[in-house]
Chimera marker file (.cmm) of the C-alpha trace (Angstrom):
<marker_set name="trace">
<marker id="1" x="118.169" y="110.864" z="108.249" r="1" g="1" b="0" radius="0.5"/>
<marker id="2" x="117.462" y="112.167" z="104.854" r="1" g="1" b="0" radius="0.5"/>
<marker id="3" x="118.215" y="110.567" z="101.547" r="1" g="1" b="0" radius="0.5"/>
<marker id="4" x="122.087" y="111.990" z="100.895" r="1" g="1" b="0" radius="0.5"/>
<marker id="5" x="122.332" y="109.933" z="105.018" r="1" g="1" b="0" radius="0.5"/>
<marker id="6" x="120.349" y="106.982" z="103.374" r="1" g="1" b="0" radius="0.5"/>
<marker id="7" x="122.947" y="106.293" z="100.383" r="1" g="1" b="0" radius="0.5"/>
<marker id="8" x="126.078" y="106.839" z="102.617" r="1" g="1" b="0" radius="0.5"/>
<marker id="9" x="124.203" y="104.111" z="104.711" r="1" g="1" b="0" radius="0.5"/>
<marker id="10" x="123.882" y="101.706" z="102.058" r="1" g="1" b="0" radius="0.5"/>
<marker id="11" x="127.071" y="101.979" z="100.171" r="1" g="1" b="0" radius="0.5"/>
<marker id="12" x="128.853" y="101.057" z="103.942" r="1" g="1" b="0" radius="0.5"/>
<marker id="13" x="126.934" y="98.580" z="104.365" r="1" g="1" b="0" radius="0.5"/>
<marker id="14" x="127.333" y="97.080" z="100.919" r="1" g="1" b="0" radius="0.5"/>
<marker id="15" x="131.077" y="98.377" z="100.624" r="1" g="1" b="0" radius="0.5"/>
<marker id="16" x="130.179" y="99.959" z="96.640" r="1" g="1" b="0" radius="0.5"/>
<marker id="17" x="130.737" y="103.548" z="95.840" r="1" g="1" b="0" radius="0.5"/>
<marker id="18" x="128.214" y="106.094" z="96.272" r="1" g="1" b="0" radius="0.5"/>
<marker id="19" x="127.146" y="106.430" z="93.262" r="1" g="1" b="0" radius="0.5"/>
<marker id="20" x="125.913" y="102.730" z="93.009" r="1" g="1" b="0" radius="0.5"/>
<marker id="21" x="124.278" y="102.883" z="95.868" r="1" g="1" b="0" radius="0.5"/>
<marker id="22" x="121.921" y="106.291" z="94.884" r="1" g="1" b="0" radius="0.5"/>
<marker id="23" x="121.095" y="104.199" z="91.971" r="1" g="1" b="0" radius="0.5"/>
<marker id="24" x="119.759" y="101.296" z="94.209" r="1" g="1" b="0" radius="0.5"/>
<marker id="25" x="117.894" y="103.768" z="96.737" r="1" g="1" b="0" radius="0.5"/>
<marker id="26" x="116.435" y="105.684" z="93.906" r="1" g="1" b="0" radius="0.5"/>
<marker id="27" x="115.332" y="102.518" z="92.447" r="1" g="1" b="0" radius="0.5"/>
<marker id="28" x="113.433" y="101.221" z="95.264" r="1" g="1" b="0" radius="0.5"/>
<marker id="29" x="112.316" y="104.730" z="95.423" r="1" g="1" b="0" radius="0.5"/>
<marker id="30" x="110.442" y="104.807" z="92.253" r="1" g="1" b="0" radius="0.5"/>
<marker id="31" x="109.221" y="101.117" z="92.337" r="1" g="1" b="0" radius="0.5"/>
<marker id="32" x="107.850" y="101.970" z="95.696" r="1" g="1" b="0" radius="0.5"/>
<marker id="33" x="106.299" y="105.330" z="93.703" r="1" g="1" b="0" radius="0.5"/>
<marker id="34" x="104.791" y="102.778" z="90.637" r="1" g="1" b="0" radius="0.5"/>
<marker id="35" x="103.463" y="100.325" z="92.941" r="1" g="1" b="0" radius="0.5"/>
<marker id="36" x="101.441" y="103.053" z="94.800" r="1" g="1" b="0" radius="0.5"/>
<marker id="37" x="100.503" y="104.845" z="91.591" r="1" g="1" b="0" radius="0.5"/>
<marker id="38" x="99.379" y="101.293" z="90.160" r="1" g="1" b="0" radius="0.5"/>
<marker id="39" x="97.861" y="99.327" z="93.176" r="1" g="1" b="0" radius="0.5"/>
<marker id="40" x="97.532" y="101.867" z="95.518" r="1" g="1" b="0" radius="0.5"/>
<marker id="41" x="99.217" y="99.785" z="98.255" r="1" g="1" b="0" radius="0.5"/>
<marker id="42" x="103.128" y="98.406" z="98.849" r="1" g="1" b="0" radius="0.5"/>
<marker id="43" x="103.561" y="96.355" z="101.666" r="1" g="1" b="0" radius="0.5"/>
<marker id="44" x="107.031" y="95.716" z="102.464" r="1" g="1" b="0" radius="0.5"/>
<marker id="45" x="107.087" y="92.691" z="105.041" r="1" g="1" b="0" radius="0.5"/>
<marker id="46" x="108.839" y="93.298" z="108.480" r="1" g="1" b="0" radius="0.5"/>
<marker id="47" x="108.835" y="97.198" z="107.494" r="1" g="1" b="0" radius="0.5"/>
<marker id="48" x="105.369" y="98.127" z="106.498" r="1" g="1" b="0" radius="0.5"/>
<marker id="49" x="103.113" y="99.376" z="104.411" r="1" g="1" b="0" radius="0.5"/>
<marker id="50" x="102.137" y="102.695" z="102.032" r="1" g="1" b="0" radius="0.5"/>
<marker id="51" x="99.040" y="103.375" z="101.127" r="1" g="1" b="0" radius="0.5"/>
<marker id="52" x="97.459" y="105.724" z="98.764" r="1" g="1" b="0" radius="0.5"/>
<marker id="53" x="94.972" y="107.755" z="100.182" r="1" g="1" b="0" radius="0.5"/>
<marker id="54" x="92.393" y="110.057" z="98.527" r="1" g="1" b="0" radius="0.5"/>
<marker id="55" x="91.556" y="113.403" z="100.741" r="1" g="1" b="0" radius="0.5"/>
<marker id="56" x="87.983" y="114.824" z="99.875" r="1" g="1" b="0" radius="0.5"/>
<marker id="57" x="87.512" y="118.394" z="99.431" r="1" g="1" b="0" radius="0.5"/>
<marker id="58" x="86.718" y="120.483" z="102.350" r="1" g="1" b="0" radius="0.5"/>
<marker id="59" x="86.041" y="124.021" z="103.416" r="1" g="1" b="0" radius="0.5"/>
<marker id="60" x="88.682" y="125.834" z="104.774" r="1" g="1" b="0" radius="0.5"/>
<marker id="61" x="90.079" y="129.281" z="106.407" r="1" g="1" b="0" radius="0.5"/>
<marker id="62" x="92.484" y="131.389" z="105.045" r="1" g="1" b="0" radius="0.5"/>
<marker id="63" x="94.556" y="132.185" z="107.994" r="1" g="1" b="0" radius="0.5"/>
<marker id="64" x="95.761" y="135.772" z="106.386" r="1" g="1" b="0" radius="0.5"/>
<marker id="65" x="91.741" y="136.845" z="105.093" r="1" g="1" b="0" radius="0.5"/>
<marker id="66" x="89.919" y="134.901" z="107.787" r="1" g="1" b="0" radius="0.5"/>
<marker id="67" x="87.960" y="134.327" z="104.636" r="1" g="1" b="0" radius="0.5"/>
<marker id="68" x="86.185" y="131.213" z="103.987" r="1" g="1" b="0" radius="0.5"/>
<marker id="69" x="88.272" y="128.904" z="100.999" r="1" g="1" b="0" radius="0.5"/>
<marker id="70" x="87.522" y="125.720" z="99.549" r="1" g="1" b="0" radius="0.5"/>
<marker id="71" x="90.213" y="123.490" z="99.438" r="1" g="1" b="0" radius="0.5"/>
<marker id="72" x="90.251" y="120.856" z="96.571" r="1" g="1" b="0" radius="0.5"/>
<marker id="73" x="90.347" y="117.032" z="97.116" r="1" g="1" b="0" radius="0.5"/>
<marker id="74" x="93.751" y="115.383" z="96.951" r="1" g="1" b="0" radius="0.5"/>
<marker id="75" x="95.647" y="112.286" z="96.403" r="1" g="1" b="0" radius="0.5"/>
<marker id="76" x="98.255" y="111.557" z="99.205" r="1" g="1" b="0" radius="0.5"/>
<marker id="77" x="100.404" y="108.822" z="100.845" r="1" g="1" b="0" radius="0.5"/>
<marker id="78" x="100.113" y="107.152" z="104.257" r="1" g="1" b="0" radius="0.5"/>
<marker id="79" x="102.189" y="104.748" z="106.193" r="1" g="1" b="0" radius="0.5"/>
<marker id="80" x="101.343" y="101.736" z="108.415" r="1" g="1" b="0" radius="0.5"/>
<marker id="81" x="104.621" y="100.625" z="110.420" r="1" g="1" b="0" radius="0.5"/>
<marker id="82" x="104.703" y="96.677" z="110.769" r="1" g="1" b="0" radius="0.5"/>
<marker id="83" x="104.501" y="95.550" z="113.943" r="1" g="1" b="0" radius="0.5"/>
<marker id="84" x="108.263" y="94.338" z="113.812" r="1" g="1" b="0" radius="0.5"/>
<marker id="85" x="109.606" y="97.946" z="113.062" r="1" g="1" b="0" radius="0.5"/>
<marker id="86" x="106.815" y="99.330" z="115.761" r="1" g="1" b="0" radius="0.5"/>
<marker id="87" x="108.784" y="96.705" z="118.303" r="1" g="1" b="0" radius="0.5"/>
<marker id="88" x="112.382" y="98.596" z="117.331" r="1" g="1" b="0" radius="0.5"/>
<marker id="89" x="110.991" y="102.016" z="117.956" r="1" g="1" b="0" radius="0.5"/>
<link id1="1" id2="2" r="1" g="1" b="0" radius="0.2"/>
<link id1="2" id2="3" r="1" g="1" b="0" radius="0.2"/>
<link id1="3" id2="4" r="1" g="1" b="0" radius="0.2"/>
<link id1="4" id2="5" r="1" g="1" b="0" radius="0.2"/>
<link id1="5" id2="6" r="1" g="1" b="0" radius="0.2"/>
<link id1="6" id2="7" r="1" g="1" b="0" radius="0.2"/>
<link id1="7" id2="8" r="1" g="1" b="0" radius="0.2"/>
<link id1="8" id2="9" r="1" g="1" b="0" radius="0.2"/>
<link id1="9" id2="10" r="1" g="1" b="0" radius="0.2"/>
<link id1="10" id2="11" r="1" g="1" b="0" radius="0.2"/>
<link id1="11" id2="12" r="1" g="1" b="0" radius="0.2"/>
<link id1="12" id2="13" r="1" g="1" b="0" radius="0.2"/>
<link id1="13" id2="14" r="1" g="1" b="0" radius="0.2"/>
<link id1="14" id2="15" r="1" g="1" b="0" radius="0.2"/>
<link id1="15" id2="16" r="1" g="1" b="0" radius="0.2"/>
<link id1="16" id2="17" r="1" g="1" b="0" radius="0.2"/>
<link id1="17" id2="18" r="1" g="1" b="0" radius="0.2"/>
<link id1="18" id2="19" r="1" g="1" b="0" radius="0.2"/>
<link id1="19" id2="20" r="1" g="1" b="0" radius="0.2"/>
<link id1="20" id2="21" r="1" g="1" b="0" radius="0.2"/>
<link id1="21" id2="22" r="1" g="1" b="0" radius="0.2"/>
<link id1="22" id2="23" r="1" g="1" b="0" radius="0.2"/>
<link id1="23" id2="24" r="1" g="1" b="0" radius="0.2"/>
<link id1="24" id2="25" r="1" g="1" b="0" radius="0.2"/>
<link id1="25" id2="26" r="1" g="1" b="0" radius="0.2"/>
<link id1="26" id2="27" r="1" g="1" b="0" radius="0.2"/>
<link id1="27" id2="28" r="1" g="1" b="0" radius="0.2"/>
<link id1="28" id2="29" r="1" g="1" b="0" radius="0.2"/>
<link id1="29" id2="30" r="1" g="1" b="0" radius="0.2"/>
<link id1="30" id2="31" r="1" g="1" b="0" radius="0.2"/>
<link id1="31" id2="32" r="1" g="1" b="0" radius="0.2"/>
<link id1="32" id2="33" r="1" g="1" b="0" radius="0.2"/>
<link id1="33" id2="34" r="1" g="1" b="0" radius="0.2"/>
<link id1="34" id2="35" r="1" g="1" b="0" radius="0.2"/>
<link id1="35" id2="36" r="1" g="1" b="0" radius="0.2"/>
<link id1="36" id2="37" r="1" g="1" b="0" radius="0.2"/>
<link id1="37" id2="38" r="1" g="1" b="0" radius="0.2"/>
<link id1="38" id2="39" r="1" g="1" b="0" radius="0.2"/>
<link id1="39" id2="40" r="1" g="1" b="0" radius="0.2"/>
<link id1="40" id2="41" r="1" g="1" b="0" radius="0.2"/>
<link id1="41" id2="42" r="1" g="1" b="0" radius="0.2"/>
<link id1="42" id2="43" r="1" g="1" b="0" radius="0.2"/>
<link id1="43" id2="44" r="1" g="1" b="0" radius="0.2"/>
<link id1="44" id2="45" r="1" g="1" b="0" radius="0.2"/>
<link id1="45" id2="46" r="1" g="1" b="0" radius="0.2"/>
<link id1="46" id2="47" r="1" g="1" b="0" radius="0.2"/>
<link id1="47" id2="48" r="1" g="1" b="0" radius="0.2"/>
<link id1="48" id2="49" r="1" g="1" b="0" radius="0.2"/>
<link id1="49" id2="50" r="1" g="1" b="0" radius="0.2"/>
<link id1="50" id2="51" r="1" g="1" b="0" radius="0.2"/>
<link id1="51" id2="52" r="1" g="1" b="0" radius="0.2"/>
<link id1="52" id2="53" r="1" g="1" b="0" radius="0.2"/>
<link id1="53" id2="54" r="1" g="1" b="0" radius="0.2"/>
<link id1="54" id2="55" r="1" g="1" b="0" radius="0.2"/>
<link id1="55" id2="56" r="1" g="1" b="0" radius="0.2"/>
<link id1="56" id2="57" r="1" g="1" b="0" radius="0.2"/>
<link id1="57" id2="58" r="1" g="1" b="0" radius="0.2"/>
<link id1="58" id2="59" r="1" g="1" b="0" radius="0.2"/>
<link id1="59" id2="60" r="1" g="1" b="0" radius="0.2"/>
<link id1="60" id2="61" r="1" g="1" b="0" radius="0.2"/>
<link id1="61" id2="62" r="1" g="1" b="0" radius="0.2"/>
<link id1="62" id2="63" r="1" g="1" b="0" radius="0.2"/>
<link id1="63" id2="64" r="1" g="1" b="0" radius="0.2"/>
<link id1="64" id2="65" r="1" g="1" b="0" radius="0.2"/>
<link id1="65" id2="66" r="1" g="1" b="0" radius="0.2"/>
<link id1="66" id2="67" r="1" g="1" b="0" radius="0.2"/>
<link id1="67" id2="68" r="1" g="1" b="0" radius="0.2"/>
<link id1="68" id2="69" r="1" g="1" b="0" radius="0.2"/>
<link id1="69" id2="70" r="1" g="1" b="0" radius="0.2"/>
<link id1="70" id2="71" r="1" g="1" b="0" radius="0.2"/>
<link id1="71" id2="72" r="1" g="1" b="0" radius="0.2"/>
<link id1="72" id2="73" r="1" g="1" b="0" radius="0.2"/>
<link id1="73" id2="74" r="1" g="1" b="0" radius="0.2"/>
<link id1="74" id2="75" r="1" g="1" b="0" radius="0.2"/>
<link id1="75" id2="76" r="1" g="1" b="0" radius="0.2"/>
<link id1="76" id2="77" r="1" g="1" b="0" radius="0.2"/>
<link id1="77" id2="78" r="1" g="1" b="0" radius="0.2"/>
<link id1="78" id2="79" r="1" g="1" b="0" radius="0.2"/>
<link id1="79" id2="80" r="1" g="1" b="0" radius="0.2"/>
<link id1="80" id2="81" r="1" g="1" b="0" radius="0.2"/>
<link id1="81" id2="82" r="1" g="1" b="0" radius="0.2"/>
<link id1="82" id2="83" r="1" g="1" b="0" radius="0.2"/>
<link id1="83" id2="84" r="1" g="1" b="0" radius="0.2"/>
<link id1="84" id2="85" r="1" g="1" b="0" radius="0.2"/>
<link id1="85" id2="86" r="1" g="1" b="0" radius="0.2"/>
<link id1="86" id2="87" r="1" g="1" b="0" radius="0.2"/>
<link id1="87" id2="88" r="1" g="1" b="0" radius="0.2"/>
<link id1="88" id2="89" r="1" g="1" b="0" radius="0.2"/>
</marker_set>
């Protein structure tokens, strides 16, 4: 499913246009995006949970060169399912 699937989903389910529904999914969207920027962790009960996580910097190969790199530290996103969406799958 990717997000075009996502809205379709929604505006069924709520029976509003299309439209209205891609401005609810992108809104969860970016509060989901603030609340990881600001507090570095959104739980989202009987879903789960994002975290922010920081990556350090590391050495590397560069698979073309062989040659050693050094790849830079790194801000990313994880996910923790909650234990009621780890019982659906």
């Amino acid at each position: 499913m990717n997000k075009a699937d996502l809205v379709d989903a929604v505006a069924a389910e709520l029976k509003t246009s299309r439209a209205d529904a891609a401005r609810a999914v992108e809104t969860i969207l970016e509060a989901i995006q603030r609340g990881l920027k600001t507090d570095a962790k959104v739980a989202i009960a009987g879903f789960g949970t994002f975290v922010r996580r920081e990556r350090k910097a590391r050495k590397g190969i560069n698979p073309v060169t062989k040659q050693p790199i050094q790849i830079a530290a790194t801000t990313t996103c994880g996910f923790r399912p909650s234990p009621q969406l780890r019982d659906v799958l």
